[in-house]
C-alpha positions as CSV (number, residue, x, y, z in Angstrom):
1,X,69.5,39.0,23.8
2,X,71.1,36.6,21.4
3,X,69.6,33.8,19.4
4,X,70.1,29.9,20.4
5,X,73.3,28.9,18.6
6,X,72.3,26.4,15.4
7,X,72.8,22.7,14.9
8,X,76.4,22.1,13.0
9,X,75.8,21.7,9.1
10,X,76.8,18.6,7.4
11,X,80.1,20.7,6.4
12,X,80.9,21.7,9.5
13,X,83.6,19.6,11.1
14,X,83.5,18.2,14.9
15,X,86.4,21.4,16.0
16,X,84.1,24.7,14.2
17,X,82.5,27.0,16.4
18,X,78.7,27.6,16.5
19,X,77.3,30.0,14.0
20,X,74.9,32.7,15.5
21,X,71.9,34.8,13.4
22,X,72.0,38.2,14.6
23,X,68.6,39.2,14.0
24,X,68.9,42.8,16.2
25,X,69.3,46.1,15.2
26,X,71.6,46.7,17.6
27,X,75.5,46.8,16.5
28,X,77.0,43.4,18.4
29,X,80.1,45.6,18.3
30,X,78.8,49.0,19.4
31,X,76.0,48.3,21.4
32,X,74.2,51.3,19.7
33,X,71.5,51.0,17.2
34,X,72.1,50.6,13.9
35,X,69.5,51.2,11.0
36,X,68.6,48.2,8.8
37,X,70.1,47.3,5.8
38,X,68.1,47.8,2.5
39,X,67.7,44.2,2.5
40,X,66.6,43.9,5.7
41,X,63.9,46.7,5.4
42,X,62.6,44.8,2.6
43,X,61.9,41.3,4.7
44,X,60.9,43.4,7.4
45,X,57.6,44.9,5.2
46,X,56.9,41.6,3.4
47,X,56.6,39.6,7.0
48,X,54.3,42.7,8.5
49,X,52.3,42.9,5.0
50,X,51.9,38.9,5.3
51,X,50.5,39.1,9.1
52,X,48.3,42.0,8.0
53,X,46.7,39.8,5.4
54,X,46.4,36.8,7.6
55,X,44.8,38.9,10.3
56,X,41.8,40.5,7.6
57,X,41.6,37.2,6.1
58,X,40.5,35.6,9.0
59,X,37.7,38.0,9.5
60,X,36.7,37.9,5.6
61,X,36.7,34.2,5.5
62,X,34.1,34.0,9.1
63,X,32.2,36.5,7.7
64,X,31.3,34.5,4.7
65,X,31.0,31.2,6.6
66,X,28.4,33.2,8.3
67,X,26.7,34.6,5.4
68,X,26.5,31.4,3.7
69,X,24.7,29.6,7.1
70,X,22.1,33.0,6.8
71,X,21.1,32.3,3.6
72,X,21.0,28.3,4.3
73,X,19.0,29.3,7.0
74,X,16.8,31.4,4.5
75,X,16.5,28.9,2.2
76,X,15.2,26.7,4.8
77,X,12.2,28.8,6.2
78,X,11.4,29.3,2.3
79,X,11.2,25.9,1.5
80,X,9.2,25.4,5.2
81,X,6.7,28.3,4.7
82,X,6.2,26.7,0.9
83,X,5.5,23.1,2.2
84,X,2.7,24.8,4.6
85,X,1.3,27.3,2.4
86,X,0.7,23.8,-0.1
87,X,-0.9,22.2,2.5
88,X,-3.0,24.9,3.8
89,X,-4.2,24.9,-0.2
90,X,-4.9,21.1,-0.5
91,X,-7.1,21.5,3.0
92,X,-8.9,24.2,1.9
93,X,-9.8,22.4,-1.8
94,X,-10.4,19.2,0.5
95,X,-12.4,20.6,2.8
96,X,-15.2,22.7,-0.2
97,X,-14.9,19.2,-2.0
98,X,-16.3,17.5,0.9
99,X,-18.6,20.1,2.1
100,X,-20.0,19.8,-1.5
101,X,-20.0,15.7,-1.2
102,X,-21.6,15.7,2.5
103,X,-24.2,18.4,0.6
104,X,-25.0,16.2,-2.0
105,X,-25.8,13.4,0.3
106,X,-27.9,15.4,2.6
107,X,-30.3,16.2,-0.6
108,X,-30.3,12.9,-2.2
109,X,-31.0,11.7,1.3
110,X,-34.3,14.3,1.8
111,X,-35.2,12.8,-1.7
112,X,-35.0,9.6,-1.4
113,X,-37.3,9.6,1.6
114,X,-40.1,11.3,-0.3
115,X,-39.9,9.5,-3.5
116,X,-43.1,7.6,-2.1
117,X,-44.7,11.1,-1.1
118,X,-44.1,12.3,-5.1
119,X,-44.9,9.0,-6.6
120,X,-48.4,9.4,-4.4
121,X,-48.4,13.1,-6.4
122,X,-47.7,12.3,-9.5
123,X,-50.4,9.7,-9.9
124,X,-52.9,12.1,-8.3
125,X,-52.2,14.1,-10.9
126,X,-52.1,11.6,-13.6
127,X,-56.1,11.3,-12.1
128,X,-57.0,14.6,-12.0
129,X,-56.6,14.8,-8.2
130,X,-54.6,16.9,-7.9
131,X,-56.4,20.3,-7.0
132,X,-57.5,22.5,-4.1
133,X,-55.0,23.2,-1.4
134,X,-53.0,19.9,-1.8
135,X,-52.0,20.9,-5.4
136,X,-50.1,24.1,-4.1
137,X,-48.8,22.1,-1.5
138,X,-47.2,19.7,-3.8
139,X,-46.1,22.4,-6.1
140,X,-44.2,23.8,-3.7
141,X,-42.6,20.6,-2.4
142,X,-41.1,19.7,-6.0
143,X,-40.5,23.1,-6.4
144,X,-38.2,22.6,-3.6
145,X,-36.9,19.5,-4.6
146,X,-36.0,21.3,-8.2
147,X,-34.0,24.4,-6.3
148,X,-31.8,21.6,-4.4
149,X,-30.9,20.0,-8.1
150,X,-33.4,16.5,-7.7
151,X,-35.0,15.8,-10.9
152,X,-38.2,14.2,-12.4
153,X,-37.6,12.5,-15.3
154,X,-38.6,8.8,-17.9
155,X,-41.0,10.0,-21.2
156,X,-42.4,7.9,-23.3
157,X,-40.6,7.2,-26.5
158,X,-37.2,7.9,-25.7
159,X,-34.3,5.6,-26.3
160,X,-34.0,2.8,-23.4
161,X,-30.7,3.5,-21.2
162,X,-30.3,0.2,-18.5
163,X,-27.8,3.0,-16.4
164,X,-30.9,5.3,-15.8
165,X,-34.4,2.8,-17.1
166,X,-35.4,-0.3,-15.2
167,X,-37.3,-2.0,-17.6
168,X,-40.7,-3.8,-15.6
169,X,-42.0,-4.6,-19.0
170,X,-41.0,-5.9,-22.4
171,X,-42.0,-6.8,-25.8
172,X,-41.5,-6.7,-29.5
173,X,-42.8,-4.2,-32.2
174,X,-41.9,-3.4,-36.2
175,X,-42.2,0.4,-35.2
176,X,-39.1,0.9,-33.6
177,X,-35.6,0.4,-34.2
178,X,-34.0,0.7,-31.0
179,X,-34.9,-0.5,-27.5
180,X,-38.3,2.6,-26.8
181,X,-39.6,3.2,-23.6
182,X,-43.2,2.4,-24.5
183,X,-44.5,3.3,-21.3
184,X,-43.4,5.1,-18.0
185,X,-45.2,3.1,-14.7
186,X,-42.9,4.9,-12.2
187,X,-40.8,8.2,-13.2
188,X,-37.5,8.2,-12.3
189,X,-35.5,10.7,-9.9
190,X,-32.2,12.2,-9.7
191,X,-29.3,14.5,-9.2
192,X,-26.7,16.2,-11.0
193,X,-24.6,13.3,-9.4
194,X,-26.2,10.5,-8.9
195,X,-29.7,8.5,-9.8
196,X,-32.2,8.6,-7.1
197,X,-34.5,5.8,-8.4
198,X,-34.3,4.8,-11.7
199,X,-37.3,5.3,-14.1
200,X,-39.9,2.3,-14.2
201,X,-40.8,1.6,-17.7
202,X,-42.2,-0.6,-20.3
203,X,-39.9,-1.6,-23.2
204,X,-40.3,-1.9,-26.7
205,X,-37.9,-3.8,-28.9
206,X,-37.4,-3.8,-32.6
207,X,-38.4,-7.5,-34.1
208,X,-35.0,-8.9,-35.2
């Protein structure tokens, strides 16, 4: 089988005969096979080495195309199991901070429902009433108060603090120089967070 017969060149005149490639091994004269030329033998190996490389550099190139959408992939889930293992973190700190809040309520609640039940105590005891059964009975109660964190406090002679004093009475005196509690009429009660009922007291201040 012969090849197509080529297009005339530019110095090819109108009355030349077609030029034909014979690209067989066969002898157009013979008709028997004939071995390559040295030349020949040589294009021959560079076109088959140049389809071999095309052919395993199609499955190299695929194969990283694929390894590079695996690791995307990987990188992905990383970044996604990251994102919840954050979250899961910031609901566990929310949730202690407000089971310690809802806590702290729930106490200062109990408390601040029997502040009348200790102020009745505490002037009992400021009587001498307080004996017998009912003094165990209110020892226990602010002994339970005391375990939960609620806290008695005002004494005379301390320094006067508006954020934690409510001052009921006032007046002047040359024995102090700062604003005294002179006289606690209702102690005060709170917790580690917050002030139950602030101390009653009578102020002293220094004469200007």
């Amino acid at each position: 089988m012969t090849d197509q017969p080529t297009t005339p060149g530019p110095d090819e005149g109108p009355g030349e005969s077609p030029r034909f490639t014979d690209k067989r091994r066969i002898d157009p004269e013979t008709g028997e096979l004939r071995e390559p030329t040295a030349e020949e033998a040589v294009i021959a190996e560079a076109e088959a080495a140049a389809a071999a490389g095309q052919q395993e550099a199609a499955p190299a190139g695929a194969a990283e195309q694929l390894a590079a959408e695996r690791l995307e992939e990987l990188q992905r889930a990383n970044a996604a199991y990251y994102n919840l293992e954050q979250q899961y973190s910031a609901y566990v700190k929310r949730s202690k901070t407000e089971a310690g809040a809802a806590h702290d309520r729930g106490v200062a609640s109990v408390a601040e429902a029997l502040i009348p039940v200790l102020d009745d105590i505490e002037l009992a005891r400021q009587h001498g009433d307080l004996t017998g059964p009912f003094a165990s009975i209110a020892e226990k109660l602010e002994g339970t108060l005391n375990r939960f964190g609620v806290e008695r406090y005002g004494a005379v002679g301390e320094e006067f603090d508006p954020a934690v004093h409510e001052a009921l009475m006032h007046s002047h005196s040359a024995d102090v120089s700062v604003a005294t509690v002179q006289m606690v009429l209702q102690p005060g009660y709170r917790t580690a967070e917050r002030v139950l009922r602030a101390a009653r007291v009578a102020v002293v201040d220094p004469e200007a």
